[in-house]
C-alpha positions as CSV (number, residue, x, y, z in Angstrom):
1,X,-5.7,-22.1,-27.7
2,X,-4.0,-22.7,-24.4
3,X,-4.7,-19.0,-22.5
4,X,-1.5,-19.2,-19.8
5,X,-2.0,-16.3,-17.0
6,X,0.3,-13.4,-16.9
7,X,0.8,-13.1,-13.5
8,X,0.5,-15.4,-10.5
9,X,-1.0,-14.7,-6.9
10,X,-0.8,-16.7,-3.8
11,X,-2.6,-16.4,-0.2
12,X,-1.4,-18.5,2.7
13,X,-3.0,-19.0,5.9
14,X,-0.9,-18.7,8.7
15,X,-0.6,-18.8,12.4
16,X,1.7,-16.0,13.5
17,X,4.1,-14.1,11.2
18,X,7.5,-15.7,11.1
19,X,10.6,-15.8,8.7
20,X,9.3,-19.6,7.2
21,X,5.9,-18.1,6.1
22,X,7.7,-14.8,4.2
23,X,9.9,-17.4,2.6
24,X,7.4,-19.6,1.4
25,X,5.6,-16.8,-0.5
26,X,9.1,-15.9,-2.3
27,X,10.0,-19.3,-3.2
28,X,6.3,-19.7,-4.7
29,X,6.9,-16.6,-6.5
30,X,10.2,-17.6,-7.8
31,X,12.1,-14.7,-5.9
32,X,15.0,-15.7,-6.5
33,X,14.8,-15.7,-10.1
34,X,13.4,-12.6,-10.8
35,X,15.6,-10.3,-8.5
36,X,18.5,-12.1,-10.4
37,X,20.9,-9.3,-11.4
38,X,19.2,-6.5,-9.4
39,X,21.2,-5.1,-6.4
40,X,19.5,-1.9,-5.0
41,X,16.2,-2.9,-3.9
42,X,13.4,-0.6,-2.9
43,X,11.1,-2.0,0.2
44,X,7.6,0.1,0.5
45,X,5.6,-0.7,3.3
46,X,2.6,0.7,4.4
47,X,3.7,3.2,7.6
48,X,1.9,6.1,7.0
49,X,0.7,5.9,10.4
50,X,1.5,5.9,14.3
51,X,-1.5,3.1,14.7
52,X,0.1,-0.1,15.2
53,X,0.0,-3.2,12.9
54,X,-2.9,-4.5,15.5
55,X,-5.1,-1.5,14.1
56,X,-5.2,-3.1,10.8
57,X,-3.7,0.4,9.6
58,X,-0.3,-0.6,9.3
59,X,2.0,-3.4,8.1
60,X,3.9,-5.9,11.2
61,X,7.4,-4.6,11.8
62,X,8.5,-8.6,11.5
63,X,6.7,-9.2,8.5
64,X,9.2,-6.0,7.3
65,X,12.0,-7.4,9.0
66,X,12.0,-10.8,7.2
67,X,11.3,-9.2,3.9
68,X,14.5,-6.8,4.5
69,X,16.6,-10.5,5.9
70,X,15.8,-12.5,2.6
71,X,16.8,-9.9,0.6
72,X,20.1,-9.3,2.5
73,X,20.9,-13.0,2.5
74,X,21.4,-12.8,-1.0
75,X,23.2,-9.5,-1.1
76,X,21.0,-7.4,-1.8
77,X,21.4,-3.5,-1.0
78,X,17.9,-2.7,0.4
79,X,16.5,1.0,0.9
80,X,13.2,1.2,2.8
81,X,11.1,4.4,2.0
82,X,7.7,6.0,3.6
83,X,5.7,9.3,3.3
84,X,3.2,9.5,6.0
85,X,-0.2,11.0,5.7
86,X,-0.5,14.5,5.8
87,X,-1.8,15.3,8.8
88,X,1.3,14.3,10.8
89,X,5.0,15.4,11.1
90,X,6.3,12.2,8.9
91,X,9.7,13.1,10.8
92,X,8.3,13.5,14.1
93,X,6.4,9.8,13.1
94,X,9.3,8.0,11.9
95,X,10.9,8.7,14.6
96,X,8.3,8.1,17.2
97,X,7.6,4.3,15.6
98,X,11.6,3.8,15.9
99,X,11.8,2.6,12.1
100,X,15.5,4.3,11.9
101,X,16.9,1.9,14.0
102,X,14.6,-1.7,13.6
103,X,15.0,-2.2,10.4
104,X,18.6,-3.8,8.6
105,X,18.3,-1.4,5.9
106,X,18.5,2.2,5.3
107,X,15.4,4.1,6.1
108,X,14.5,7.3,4.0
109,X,11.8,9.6,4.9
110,X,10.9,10.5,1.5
111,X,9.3,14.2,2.1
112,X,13.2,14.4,2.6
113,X,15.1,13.0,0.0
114,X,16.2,13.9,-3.8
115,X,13.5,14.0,-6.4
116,X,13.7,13.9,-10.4
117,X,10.3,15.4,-12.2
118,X,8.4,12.6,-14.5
119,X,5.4,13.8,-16.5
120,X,1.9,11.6,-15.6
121,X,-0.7,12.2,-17.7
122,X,-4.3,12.4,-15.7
123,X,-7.9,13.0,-17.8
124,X,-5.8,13.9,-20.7
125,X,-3.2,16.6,-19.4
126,X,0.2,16.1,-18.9
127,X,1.2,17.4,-15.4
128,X,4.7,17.2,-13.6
129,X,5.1,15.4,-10.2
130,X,8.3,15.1,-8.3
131,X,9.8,11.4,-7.6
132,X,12.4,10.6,-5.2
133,X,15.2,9.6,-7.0
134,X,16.4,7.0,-4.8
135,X,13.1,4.8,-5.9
136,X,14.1,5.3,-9.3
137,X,17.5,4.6,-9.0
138,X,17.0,1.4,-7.7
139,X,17.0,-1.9,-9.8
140,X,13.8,-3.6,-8.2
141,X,10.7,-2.8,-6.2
142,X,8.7,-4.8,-3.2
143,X,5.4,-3.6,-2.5
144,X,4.3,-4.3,1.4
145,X,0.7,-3.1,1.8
146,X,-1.8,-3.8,4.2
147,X,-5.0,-5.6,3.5
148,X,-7.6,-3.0,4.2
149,X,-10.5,-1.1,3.1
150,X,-10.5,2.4,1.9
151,X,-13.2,5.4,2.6
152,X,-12.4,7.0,-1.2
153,X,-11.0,3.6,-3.2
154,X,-13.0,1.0,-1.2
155,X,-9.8,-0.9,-0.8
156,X,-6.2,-0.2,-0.3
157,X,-4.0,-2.7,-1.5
158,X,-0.6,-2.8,-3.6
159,X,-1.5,-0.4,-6.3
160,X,-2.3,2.3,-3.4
161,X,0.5,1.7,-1.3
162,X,3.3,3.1,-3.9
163,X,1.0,6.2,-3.7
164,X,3.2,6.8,-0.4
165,X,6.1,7.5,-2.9
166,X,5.1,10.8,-3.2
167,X,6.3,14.1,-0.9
168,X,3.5,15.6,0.6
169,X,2.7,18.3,-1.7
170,X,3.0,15.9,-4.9
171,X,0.2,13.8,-2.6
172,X,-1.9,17.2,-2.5
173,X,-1.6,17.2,-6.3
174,X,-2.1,13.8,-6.8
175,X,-5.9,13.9,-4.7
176,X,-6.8,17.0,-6.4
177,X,-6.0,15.6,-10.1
178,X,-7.4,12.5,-9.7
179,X,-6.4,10.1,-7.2
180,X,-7.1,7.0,-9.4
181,X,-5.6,8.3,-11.6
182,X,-2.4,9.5,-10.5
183,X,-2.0,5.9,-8.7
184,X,-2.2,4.2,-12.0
185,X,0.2,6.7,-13.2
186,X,2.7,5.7,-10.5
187,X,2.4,2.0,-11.4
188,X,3.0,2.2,-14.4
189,X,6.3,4.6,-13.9
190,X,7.5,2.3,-10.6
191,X,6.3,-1.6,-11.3
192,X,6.6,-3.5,-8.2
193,X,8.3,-7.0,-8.4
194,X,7.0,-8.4,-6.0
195,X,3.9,-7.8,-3.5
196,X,4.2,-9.1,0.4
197,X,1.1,-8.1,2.0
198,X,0.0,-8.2,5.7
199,X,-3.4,-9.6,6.3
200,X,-2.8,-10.8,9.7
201,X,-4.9,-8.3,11.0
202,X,-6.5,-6.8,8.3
203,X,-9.2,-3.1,8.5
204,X,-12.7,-3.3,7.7
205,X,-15.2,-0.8,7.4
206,X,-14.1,2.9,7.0
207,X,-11.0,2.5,6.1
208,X,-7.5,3.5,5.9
209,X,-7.5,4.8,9.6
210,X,-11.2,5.1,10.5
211,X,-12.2,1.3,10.1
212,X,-11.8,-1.8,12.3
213,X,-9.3,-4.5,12.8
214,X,-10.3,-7.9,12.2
215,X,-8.3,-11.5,12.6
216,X,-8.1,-13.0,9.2
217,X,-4.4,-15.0,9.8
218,X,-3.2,-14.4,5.8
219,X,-0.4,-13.6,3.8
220,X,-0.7,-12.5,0.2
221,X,1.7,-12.4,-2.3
222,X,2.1,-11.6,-5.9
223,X,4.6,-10.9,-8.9
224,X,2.7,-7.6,-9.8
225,X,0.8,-4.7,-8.0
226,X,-2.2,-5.1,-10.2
227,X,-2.3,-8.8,-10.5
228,X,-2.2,-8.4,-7.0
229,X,-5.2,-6.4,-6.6
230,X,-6.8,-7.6,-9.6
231,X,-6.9,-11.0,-7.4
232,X,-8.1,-9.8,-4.4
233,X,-10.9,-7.8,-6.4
234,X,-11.7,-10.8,-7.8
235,X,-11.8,-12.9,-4.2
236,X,-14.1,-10.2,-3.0
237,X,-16.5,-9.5,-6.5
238,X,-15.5,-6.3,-6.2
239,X,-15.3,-4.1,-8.9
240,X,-12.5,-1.5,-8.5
241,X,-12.4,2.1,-10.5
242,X,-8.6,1.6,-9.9
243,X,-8.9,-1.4,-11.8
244,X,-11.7,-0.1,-14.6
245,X,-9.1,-1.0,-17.5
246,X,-6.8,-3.5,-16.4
247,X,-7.5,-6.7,-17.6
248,X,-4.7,-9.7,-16.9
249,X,-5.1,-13.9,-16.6
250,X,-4.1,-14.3,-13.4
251,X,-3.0,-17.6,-11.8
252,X,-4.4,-18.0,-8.3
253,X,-3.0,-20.2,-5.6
254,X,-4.5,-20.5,-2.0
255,X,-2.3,-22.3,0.8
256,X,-3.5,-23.8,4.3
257,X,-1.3,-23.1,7.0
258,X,0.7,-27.0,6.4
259,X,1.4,-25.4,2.9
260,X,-0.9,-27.8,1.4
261,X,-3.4,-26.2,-1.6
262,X,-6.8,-25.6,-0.8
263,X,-9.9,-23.6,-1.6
264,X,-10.7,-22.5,1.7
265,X,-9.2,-19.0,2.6
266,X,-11.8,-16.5,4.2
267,X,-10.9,-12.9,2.0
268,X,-13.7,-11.3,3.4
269,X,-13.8,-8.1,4.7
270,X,-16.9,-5.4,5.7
271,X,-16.5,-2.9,2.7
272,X,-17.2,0.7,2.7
273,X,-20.9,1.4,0.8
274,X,-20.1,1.9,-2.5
275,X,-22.3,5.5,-3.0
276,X,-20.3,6.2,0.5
277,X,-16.8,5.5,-1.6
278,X,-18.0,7.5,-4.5
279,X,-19.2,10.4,-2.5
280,X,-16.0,10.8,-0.1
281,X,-14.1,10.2,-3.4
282,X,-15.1,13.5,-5.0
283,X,-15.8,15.2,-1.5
284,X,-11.5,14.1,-0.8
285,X,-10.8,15.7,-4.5
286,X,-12.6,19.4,-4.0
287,X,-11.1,19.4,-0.3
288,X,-7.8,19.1,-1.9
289,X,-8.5,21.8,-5.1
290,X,-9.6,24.2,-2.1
291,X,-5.8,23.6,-0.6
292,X,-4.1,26.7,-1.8
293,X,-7.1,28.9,-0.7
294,X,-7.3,27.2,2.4
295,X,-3.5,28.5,2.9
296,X,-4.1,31.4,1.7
297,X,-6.4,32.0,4.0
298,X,-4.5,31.2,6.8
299,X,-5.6,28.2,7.2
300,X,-3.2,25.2,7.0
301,X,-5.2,21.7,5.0
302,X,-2.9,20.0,7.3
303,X,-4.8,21.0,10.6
304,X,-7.9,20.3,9.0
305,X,-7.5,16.8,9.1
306,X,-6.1,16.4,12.3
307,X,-9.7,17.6,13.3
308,X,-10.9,15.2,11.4
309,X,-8.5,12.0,12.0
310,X,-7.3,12.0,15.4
311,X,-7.6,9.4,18.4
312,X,-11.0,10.6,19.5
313,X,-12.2,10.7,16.2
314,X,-10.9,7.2,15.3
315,X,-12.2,6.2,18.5
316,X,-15.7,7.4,17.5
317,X,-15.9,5.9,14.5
318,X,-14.6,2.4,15.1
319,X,-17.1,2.5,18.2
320,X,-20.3,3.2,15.5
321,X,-19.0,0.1,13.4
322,X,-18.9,-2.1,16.5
């Protein structure tokens, strides 16, 4: 019996970012083909940040730009959408990275924004969560993400990023649930079409904000959040909790920087220890349980981890991982 994969995944070397390399990766995934008949689009990148792109912590405002131009060029009507993390002021952010204005598309800050309540259900409860409606509204979904390493989920690719959909508080909720969980929930309730990552510069080490940028000169792409990540778990021989129960044939195509198929695309990146991920997994979890009494206390979660991720902190840390 002829097993034919369900999904299909692509890496391309590449020398800078440009316009030709983001269309190549949507004419290998068929773009064109599967965003017939959609006309509201949904773009979620990875800004959760004010690092830069050359941090590894955030995705390449041109790699966004030409995603947002192909989709125009065929009429699309494209929304872009971020949450940022919770120790910052996501307006103060958005505004401060100048995303309102660079971008020929609408951007939403979606602390802001309508929401409709969906049930997810997490360790066998059902619990409500709040959705921006905009994201649901919309006909299609393309996933930008950065490739990086992750203190809590070793890595944070595609399936993570949509975990930006959420408002703030549905994030608390979210980490003190199970965040695993509550991500798989998400991708099951928002599939993403298509996957653009950045991998330019990607983060190693203690990642999302904490690790190092390194030069690996790629561009991933992929019909499906967890193909996508599936793929690069698979590249790395890395098993992900995230991933525990998703099992999918996935075709994988690797691309020199001429466009030419090869076998010789360097995925590597310096991963968190895996008893380090499980520990800061459940350590992230109880600080989030002990968010109301934190409040209540007078003390707001929020400041906490400004004490804990800030420039001097992020400083510090990249310094110990050379």
């Amino acid at each position: 019996i002829l097993c034919m994969p369900d999904h299909i995944f692509i890496a391309k070397k590449i020398l800078e970012i440009t316009k030709k390399e983001v269309d190549f990766l949507f004419s290998k995934l068929d773009a064109d083909k599967k965003l017939k008949g959609k006309k509201k689009i949904f773009v979620k990148p990875n800004l959760f940040a004010p690092e830069g792109s050359q941090t590894g912590a955030t995705v390449d405002f041109d790699l966004i730009s030409y995603v947002v131009d192909y989709l125009n060029e065929r009429d699309k009507k494209v929304y872009l959408g971020e949450v940022g993390a919770h120790q910052y002021d996501s307006e103060k952010l958005f505004k401060d990275l100048g995303v309102y204005d660079r971008f020929n598309a609408e951007f939403i800050n979606l602390n802001f924004t309508e929401f409709e309540e969906v049930l997810f259900r997490i360790k066998g409860v059902e619990y409500t969560f709040k959705i921006p409606k905009i994201v649901l509204k919309c006909d299609g979904v393309i996933n930008i993400p950065k490739y990086k390493t992750h203190a809590a989920t070793i890595l944070s690719l595609a399936m993570k990023n949509l975990y930006g959909l959420l408002p703030g508080n549905e994030k608390w909720k979210g980490h003190a649930l199970g965040l695993n969980e509550t991500i798989c929930n998400i991708n099951e309730l928002i599939p993403s079409d298509m996957v653009i990552t950045d991998g330019y510069v990607a983060m190693e080490g203690l990642g999302p904000t904490l690790g190092v940028p390194v030069q690996k000169n790629v561009l991933f792409g992929a019909d499906s959040a967890v193909a996508h990540d599936v793929a690069v778990s698979q590249m790395l021989h890395v098993d992900l909790p995230l991933l525990k129960h998703k099992n999918m044939n996935v075709d994988i195509k690797l691309y020199n920087e001429k466009g030419e198929r090869t076998e010789d695309i360097d995925f590597s990146l310096r991963l968190p220890p895996k008893l380090y991920s499980w520990f800061w997994y459940h350590v992230n979890e109880y600080f989030y349980k002990c968010g109301p009494f934190l409040e209540e206390k007078g003390i707001p979660p929020g400041k906490v981890l400004n004490l804990l991720v800030n420039d001097k902190t992020i400083k510090f840390w990249r310094s110990l991982q050379g």
